[in-house]
N, C-alpha and C positions, 0 to 999 in steps of 0.2 A: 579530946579532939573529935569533931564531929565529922564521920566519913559519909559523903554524897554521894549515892545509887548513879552511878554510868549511865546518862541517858541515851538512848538506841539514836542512831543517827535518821535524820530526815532526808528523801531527796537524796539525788547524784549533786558531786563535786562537775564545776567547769569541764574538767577534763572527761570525767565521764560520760556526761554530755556529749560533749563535742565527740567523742568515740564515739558512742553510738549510733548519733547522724550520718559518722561516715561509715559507717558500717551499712546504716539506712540506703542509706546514698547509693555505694557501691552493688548494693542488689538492688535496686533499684535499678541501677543503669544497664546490670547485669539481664535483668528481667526486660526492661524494655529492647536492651540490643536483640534479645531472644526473640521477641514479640517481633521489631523492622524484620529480620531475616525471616521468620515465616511468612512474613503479608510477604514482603518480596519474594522468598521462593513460590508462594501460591501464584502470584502472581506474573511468574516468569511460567510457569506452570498452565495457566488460561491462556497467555497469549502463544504458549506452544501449542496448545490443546486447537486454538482459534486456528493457525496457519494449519494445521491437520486437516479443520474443516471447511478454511476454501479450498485447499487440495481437492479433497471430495465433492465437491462444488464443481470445482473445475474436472477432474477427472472421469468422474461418476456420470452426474446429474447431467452438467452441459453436453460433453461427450456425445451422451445420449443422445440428447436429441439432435444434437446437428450433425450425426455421421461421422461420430468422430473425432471430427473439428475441434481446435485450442480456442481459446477468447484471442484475440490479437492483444498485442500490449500499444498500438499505435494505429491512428485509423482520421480520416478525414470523412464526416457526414454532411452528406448536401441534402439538404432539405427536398430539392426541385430533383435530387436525381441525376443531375444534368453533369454527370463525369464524364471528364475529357482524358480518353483513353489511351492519348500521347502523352499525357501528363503521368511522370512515374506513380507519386502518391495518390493521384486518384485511380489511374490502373488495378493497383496495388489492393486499395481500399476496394473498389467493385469487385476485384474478386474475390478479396473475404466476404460480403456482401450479399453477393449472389452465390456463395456457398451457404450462406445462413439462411437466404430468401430468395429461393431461387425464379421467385415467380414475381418479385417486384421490380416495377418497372419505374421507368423517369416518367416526367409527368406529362410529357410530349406522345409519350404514348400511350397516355388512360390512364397509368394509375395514379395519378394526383400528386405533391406534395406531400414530405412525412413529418411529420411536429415532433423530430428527436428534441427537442431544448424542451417542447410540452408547453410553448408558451402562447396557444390558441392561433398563429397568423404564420404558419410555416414558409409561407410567399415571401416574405419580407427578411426570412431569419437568414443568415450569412454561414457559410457552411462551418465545421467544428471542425478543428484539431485536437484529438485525446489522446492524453499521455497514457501511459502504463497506468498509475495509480488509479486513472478516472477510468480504463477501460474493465479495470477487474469488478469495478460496483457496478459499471451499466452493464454488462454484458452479462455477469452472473443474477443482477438485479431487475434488469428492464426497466420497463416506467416504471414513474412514481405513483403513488396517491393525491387525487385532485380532486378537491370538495368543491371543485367547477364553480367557484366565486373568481372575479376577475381579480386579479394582482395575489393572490394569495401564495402562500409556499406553498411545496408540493411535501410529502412526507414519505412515509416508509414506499419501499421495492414493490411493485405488485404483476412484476412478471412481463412479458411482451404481450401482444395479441395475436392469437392463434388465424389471424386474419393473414391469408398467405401473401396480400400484396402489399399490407401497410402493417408491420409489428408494433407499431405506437400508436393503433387505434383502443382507443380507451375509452368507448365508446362499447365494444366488443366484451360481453360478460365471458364471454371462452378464453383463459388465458395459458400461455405456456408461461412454467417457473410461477414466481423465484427460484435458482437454483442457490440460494443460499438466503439466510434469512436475514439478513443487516439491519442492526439496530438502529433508527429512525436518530436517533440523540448522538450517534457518531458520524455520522456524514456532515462532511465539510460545508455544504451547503444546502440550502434548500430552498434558494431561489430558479423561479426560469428560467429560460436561456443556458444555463452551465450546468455541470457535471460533476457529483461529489464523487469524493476519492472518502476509504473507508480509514477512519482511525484506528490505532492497535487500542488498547485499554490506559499504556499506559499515562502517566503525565508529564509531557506537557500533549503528548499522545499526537504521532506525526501520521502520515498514512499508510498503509502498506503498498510497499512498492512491487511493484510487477513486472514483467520479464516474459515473455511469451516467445519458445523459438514457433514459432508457423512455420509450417514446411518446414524444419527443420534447420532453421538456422534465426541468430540471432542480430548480429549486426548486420543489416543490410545496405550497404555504402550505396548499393546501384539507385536507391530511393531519394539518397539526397540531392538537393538543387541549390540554385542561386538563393530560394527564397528559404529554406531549411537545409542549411551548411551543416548541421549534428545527424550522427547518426539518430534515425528514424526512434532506435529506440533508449536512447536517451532520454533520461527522466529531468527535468532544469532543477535544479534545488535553490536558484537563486543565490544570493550575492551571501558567500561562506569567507568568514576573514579577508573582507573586504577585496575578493573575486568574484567572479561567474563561476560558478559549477554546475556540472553534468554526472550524472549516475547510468552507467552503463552497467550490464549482465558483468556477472565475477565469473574470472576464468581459475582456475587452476594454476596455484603461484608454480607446482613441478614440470607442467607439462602444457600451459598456454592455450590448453582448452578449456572452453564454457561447461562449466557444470549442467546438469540435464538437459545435453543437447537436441534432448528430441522432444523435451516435454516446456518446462516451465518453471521460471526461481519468480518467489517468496522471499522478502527481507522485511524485517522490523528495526526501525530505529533501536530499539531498545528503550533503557529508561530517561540515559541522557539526550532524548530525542533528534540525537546528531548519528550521522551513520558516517563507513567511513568510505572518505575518497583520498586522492590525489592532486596535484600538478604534472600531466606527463610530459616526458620533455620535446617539446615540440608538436605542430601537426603532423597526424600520419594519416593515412588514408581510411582506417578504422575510426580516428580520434581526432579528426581534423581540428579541434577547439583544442585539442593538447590537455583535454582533463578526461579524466575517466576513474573509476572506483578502484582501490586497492587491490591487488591480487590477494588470493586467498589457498591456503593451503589444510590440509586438516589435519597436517601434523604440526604444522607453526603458527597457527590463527592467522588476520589477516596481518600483513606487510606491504612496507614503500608508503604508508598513511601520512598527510600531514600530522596527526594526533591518534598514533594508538589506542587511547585511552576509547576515544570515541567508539573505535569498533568494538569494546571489551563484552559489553552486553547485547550489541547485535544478535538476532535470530532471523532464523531461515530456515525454505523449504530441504535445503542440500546438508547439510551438518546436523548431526544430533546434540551438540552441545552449542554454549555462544560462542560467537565467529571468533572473540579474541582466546576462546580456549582453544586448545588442540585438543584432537579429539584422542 
């Protein structure tokens, strides 16, 4: 009887295989869930870092030089000057105005026309309404950059003009600021005429929103009129599950006060680039449109939200963690 040598085996069976891939597999998934939550924490991490640095922008830098003074979060700019001092929101506006430039005048009296939009023909431009978002980039940014070709964009912040009766002469090599440096690739626009509002980093990356109490207070009901029925500093967020919504300053879900009532809130969309609000019930004299942003607490994140979810990764100047965490 002839006995054959055992030959050694080649290669994995089916099953071996298939076990090892999931083995593959599983650290592999393991490895990259690792890899998502570091970008994500670096990067919840820059956009804290970031609201740290318009704080200091605003706190520090602008402070400085205008006596003091916050940015406003709301402001109507008339190119001619020509504010009608019966008028609440132009009132209102010239005295933040002639706190920042005290020596500029309308144009009936010498000092000319101001090219806020930057788009060469101030005579013709029609005055501006700025929200929150658009006043934290112009005011901490000033003019733009203009390669002085006609129709062109305008690009990065380059400060106001140290020109004490027109700040948007640019024309003027003396400049005051930028009091923050904004990256040219995140502003929302960069056409004439309008006003970018600053994106956070993330994506689909919304703007940061802003809050200014001036003079120390934040809703000011006595601003609103027939022609702007919202408080003043209501930020519009547009048509949210097929509504209108409005973003107001966050109060205090225990106690029904505004967080930094004397200073200024900072909110980030977060990543799902939705922040959170409400339906409140009814007009009230603060909320006359019956919407307004979630109350927030920083022992229970925010509450009363159509979608929870949305505020989860919210950040802001008032909390140290995200607004749906408790602190």
């Amino acid at each position: 009887m002839t006995v054959h040598p055992s030959r050694g085996r080649v290669g994995f069976t089916l099953v071996e295989a298939l076990v090892v891939t999931a083995i593959i597999a599983v650290l592999f998934g393991l490895v990259t869930s690792a890899v998502m939550r570091g970008l994500q924490t670096a990067e919840d991490a820059r956009v804290s870092a970031e609201i740290q640095q318009l704080s200091i922008g605003i706190n520090a830098a602008f402070k400085a030089q205008f006596n003091g003074e916050t940015p406003p979060s709301f402001i109507r700019l008339r190119p001619k000057m020509d504010y009608n001092l019966a008028d609440p929101v132009d009132a209102w506006s010239w005295t933040i105005l002639s706190k920042f430039w005290p020596q500029a005048k309308k144009q009936s009296d010498g000092g000319g026309p101001i090219d806020w939009g930057q788009t060469g023909s101030p005579m013709s431009q029609q005055p501006y309404l700025l929200q929150g978002h658009q006043c934290l980039a112009f005011f901490l940014g000033g003019a733009r950059y203009d390669n002085g070709q006609a129709g062109s964009n305008l690009g990065a912040h380059i400060g106001f003009s140290s020109n004490p009766i027109n700040p948007m002469d640019t024309t003027n090599q003396s400049r005051v600021g930028p009091f923050y440096e904004f990256a040219a690739d995140r502003l929302t626009t960069s056409a004439r005429g309008s006003f970018a509002a600053y994106k956070d980093p993330y994506n689909p990356g919304q703007p940061y929103y802003y809050f200014s109490a001036y003079r120390s207070q934040y809703v000011a009901t006595y601003l609103a009129n027939s022609n702007n029925p919202n408080p003043v500093e209501a930020i519009n967020l547009g048509t949210v599950n097929g509504r209108a919504a409005f973003l107001s300053p966050f109060r205090d879900l225990n106690n029904g006060q505004f967080y930094n009532p004397q200073t200024f809130q900072l909110v980030c969309a977060g990543r799902d680039g939705k922040i959170a609000h409400y339906a409140g019930g009814g007009r009230t004299p603060t909320h006359p449109m019956g919407w307004r942003n979630g109350n927030f607490g920083v022992n229970q994140g925010v509450d009363n939200v159509d979608n929870p979810r949305e505020a989860q990764d919210d950040l802001c100047n008032f909390h140290p963690n995200k607004m749906g965490i408790p602190k």
